[in-house]
C-alpha atoms as an extended CHARMM CRD file, in Angstrom:
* protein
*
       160  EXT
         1         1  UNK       CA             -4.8030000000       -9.1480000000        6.1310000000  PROA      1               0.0000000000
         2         2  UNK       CA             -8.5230000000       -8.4430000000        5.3360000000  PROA      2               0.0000000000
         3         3  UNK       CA             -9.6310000000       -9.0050000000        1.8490000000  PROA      3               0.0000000000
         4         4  UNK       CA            -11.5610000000       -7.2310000000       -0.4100000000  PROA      4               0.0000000000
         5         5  UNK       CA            -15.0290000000       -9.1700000000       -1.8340000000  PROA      5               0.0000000000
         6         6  UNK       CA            -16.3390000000       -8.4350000000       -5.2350000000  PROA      6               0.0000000000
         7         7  UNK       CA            -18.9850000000       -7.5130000000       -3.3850000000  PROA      7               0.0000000000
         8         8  UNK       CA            -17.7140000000       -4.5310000000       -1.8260000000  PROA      8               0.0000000000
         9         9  UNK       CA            -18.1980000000       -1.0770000000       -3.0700000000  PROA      9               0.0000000000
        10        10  UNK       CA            -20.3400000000       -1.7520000000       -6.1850000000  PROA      10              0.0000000000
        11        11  UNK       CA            -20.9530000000        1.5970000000       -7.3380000000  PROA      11              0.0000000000
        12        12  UNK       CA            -17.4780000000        2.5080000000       -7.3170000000  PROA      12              0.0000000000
        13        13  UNK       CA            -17.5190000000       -0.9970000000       -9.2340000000  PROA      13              0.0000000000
        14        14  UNK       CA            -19.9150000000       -0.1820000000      -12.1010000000  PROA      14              0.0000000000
        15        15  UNK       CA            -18.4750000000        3.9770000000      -12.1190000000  PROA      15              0.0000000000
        16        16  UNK       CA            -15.2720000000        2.9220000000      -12.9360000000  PROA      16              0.0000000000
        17        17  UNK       CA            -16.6560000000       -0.8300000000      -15.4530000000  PROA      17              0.0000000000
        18        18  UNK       CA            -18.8380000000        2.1130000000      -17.5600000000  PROA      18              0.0000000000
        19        19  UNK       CA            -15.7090000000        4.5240000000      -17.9270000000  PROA      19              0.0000000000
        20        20  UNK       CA            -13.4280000000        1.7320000000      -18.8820000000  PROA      20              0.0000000000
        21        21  UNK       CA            -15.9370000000        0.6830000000      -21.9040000000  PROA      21              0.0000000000
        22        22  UNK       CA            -15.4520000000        3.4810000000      -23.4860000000  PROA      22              0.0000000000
        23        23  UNK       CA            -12.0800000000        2.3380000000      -24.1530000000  PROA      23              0.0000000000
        24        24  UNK       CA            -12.1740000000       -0.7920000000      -26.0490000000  PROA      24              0.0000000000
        25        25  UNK       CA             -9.3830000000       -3.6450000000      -25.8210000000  PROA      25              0.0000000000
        26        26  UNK       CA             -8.4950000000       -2.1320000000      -29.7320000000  PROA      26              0.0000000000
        27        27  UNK       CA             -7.9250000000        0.9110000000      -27.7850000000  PROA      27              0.0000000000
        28        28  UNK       CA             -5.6360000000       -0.6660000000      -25.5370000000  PROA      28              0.0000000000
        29        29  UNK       CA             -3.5210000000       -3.3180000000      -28.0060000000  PROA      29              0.0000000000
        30        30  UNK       CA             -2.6500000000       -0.1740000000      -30.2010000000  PROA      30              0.0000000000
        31        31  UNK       CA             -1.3310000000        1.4670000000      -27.5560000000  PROA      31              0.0000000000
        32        32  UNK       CA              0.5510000000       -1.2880000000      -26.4110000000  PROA      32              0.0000000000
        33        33  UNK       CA              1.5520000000       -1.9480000000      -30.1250000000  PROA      33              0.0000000000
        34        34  UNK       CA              3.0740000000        1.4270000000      -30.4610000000  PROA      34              0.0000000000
        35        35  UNK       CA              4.4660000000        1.1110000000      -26.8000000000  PROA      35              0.0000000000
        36        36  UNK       CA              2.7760000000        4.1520000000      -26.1720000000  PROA      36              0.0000000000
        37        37  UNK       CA              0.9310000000        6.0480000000      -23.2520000000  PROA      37              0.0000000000
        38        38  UNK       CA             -3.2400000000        5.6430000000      -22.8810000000  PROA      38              0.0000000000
        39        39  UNK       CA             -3.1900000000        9.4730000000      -22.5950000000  PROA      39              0.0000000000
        40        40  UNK       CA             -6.7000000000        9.5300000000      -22.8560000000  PROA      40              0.0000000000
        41        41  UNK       CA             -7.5880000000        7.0880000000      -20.9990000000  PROA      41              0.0000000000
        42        42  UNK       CA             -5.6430000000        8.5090000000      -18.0270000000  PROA      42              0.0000000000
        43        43  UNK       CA             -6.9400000000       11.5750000000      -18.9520000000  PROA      43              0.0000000000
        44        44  UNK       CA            -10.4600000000       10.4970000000      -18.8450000000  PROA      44              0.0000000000
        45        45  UNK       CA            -10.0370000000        8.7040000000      -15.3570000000  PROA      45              0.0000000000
        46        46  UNK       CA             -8.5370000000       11.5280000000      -14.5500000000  PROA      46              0.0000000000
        47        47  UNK       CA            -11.2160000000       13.5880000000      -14.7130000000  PROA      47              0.0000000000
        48        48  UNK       CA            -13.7720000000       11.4990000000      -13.6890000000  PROA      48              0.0000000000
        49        49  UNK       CA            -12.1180000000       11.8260000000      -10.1320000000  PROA      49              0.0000000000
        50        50  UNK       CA            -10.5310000000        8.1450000000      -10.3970000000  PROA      50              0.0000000000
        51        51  UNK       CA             -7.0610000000        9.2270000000      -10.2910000000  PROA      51              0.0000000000
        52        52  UNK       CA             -7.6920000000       11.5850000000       -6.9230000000  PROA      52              0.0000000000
        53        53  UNK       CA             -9.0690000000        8.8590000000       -5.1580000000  PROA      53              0.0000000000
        54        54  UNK       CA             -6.6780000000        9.4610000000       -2.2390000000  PROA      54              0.0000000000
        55        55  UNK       CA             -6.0950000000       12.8330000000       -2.2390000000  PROA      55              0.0000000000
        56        56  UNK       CA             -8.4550000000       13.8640000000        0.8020000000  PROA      56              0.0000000000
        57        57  UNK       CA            -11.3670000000       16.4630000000       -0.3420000000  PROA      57              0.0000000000
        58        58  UNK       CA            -10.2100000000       19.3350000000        1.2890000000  PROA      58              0.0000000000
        59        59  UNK       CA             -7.3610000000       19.4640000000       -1.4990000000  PROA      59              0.0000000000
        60        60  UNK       CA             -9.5930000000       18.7060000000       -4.4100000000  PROA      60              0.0000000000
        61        61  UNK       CA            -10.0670000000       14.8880000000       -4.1900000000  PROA      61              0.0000000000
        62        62  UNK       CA            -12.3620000000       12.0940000000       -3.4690000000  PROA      62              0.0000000000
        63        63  UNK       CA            -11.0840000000       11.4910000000        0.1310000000  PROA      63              0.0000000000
        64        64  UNK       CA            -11.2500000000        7.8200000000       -0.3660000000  PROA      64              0.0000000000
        65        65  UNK       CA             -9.4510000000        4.8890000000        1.4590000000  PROA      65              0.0000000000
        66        66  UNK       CA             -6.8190000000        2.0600000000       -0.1100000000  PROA      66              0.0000000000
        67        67  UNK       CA             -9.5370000000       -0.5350000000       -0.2210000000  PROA      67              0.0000000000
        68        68  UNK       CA            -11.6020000000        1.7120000000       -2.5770000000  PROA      68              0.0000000000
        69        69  UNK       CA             -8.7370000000        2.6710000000       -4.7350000000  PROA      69              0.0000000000
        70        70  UNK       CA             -7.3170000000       -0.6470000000       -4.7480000000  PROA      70              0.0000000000
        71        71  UNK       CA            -10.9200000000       -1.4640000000       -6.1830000000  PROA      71              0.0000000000
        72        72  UNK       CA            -10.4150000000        1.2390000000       -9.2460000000  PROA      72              0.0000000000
        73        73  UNK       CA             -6.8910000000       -0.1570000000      -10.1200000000  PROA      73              0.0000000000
        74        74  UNK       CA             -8.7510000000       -3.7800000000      -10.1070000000  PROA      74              0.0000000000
        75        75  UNK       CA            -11.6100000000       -2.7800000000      -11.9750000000  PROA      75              0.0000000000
        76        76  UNK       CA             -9.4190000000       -1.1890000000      -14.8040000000  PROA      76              0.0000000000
        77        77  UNK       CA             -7.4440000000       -4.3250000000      -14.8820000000  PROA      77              0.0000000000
        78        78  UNK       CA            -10.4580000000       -6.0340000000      -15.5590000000  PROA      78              0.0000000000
        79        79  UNK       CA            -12.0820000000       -4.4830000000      -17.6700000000  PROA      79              0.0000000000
        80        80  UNK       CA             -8.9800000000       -4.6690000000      -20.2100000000  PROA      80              0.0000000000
        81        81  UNK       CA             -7.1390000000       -1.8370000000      -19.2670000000  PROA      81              0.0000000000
        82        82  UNK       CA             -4.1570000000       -1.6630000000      -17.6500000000  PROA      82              0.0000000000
        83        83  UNK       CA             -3.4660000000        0.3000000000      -14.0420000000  PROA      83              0.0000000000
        84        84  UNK       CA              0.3870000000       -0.1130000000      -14.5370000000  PROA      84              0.0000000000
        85        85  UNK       CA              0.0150000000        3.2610000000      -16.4480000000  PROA      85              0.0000000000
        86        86  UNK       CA             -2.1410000000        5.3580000000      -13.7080000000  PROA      86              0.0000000000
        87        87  UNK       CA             -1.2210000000        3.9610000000      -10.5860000000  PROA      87              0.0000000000
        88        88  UNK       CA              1.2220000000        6.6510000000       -9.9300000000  PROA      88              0.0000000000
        89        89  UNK       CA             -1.0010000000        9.2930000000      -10.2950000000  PROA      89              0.0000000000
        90        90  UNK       CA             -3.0850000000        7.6860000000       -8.0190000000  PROA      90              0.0000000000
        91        91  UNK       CA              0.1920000000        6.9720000000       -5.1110000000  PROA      91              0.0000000000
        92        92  UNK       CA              3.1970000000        8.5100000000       -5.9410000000  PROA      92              0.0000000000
        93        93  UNK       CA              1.0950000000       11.6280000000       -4.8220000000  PROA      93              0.0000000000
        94        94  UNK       CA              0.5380000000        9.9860000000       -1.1290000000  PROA      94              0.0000000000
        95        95  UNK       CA              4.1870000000       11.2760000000       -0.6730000000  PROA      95              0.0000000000
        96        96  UNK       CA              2.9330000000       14.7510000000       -0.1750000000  PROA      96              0.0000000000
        97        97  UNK       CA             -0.1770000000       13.4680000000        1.5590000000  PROA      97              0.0000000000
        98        98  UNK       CA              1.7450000000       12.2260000000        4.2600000000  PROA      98              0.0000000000
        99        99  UNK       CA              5.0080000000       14.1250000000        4.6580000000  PROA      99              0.0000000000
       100       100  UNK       CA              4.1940000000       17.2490000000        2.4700000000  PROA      100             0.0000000000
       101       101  UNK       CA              3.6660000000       20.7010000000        3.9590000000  PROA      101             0.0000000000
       102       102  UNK       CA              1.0770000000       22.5550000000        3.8640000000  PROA      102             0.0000000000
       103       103  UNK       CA              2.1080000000       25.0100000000        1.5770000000  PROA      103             0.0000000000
       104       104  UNK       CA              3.1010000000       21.8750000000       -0.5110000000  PROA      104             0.0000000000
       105       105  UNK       CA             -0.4140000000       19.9870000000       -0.3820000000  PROA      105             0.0000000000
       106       106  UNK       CA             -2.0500000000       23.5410000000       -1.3050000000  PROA      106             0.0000000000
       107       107  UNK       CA              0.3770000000       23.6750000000       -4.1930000000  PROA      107             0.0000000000
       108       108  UNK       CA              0.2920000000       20.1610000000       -5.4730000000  PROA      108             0.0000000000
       109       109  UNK       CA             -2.7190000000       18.0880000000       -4.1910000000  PROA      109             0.0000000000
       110       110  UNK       CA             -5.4990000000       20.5110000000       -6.1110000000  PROA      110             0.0000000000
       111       111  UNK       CA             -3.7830000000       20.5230000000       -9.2870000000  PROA      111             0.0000000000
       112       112  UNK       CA             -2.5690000000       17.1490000000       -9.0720000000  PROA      112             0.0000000000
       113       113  UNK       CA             -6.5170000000       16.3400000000       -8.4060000000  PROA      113             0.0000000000
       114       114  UNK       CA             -7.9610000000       18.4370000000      -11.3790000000  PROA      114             0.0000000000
       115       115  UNK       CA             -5.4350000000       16.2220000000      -13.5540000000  PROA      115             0.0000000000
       116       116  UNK       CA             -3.2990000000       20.1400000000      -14.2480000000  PROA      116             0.0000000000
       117       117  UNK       CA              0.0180000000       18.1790000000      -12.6620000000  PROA      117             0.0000000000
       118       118  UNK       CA              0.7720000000       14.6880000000      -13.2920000000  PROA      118             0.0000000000
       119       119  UNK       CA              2.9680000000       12.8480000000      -10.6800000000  PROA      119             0.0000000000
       120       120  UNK       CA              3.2250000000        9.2250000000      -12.0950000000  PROA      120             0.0000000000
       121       121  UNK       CA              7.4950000000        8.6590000000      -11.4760000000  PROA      121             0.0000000000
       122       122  UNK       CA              9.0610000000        6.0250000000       -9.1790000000  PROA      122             0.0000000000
       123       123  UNK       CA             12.2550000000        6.0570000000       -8.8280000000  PROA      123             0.0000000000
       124       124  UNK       CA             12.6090000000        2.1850000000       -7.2820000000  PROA      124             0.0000000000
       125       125  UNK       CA             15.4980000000        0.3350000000       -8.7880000000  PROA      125             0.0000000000
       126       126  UNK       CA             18.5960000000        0.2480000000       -8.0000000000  PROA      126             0.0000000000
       127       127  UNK       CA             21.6490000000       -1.8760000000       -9.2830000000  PROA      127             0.0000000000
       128       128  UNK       CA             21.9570000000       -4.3780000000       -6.1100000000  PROA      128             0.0000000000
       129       129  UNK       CA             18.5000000000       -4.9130000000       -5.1200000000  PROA      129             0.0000000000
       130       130  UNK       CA             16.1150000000       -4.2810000000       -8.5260000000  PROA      130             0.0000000000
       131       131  UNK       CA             12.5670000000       -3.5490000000       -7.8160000000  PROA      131             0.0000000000
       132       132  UNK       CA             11.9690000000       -5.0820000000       -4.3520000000  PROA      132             0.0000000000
       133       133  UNK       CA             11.8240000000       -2.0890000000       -2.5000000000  PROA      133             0.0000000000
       134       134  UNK       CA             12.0770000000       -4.8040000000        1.2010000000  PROA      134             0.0000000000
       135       135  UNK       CA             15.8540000000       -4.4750000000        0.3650000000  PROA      135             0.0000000000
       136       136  UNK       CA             16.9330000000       -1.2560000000       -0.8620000000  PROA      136             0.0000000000
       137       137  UNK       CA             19.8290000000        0.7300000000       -0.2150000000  PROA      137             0.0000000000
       138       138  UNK       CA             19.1420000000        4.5230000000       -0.6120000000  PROA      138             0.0000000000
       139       139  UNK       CA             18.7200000000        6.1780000000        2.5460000000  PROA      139             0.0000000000
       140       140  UNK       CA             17.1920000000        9.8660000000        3.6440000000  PROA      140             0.0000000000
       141       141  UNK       CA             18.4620000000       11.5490000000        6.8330000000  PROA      141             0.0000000000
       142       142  UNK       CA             17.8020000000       15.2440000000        7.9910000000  PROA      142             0.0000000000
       143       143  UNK       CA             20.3400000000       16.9810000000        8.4400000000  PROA      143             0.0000000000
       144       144  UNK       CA             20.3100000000       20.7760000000        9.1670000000  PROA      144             0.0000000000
       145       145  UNK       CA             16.7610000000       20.9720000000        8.4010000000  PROA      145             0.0000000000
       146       146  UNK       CA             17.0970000000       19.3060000000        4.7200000000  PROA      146             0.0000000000
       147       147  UNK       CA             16.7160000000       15.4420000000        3.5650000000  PROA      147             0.0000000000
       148       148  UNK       CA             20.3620000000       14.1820000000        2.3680000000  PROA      148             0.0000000000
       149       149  UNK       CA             19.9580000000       11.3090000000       -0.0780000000  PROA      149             0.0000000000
       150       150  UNK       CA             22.5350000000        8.3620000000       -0.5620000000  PROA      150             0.0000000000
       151       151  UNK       CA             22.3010000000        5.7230000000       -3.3740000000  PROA      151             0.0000000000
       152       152  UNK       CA             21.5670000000        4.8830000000       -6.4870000000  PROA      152             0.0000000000
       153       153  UNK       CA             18.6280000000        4.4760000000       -8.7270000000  PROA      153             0.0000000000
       154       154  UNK       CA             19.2130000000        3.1100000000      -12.3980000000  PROA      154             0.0000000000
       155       155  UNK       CA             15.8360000000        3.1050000000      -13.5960000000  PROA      155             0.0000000000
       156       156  UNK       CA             12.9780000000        5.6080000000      -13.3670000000  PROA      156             0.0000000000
       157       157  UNK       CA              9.4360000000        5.0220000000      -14.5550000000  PROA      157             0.0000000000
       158       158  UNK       CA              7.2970000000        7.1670000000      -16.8640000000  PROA      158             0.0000000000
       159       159  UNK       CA              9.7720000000        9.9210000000      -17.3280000000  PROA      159             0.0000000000
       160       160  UNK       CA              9.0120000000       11.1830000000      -20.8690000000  PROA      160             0.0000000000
């Protein structure tokens, strides 16, 4: 597995360090006080281009690779924020990236990229296995041109 230096990709580095100031670690503790959302700070990433880091240009994003978004989620982290709350945006999307149609990624991927449509949910968990997705249960098979779905999720993220 090749790592990522601190070295690598410094102006994606300082881009994303100057954004996150504007959002001081008050910002941040209040938030988490009131168990809230950083809307705004999502919303600011959001449309700096941060959050369409993988959606590729043609639909309205940044094109970028995982080693340069992986840098943005870092970056946030340190700089006091926290990428828990905008890493969906940022992956759940690769789902129509990489098995969407094309009607779909003209649909979804622009507005998704302008920050009109979120797309932050996971639905991960499930009663025998938790979170680690290396063991879980659910299964998707085609049949008769549609995706049947078996299992059981108990717990979905950022549903509001």
């Amino acid at each position: 597995m090749k790592t990522i230096s601190d070295e690598q990709f410094p102006d994606i580095r300082d881009a994303v360090r100057a954004l996150c100031a504007q959002f001081p670690d008050e910002y941040h503790r209040k938030i988490d006080e009131a168990r809230g959302y950083p809307e705004a700070f999502v919303q600011a990433l959001t449309q700096a281009g941060w959050m369409a880091a993988l959606i590729p240009q043609e639909y309205g994003g940044s094109g970028l690779s995982m080693a340069e978004a992986s840098v943005i989620m870092e970056e946030i982290n340190r700089s006091g924020g926290n990428s828990g709350a905008c890493h969906g945006q940022m992956y759940v999307m690769n789902a129509i990236v990489r098995s969407g149609s094309e009607a779909q990624k003209q649909q979804y991927l622009p507005q998704i990229a302008s920050g009109a449509l979120r797309i932050q949910s996971m639905g991960v968990t499930e009663p025998t296995t938790g979170s680690d997705t290396t063991q879980l249960k659910t299964t998707a098979v085609r049949k008769d041109g549609r995706w049947v779905i078996n299992g059981q999720k108990v717990w979905i993220s950022r549903i509001q």
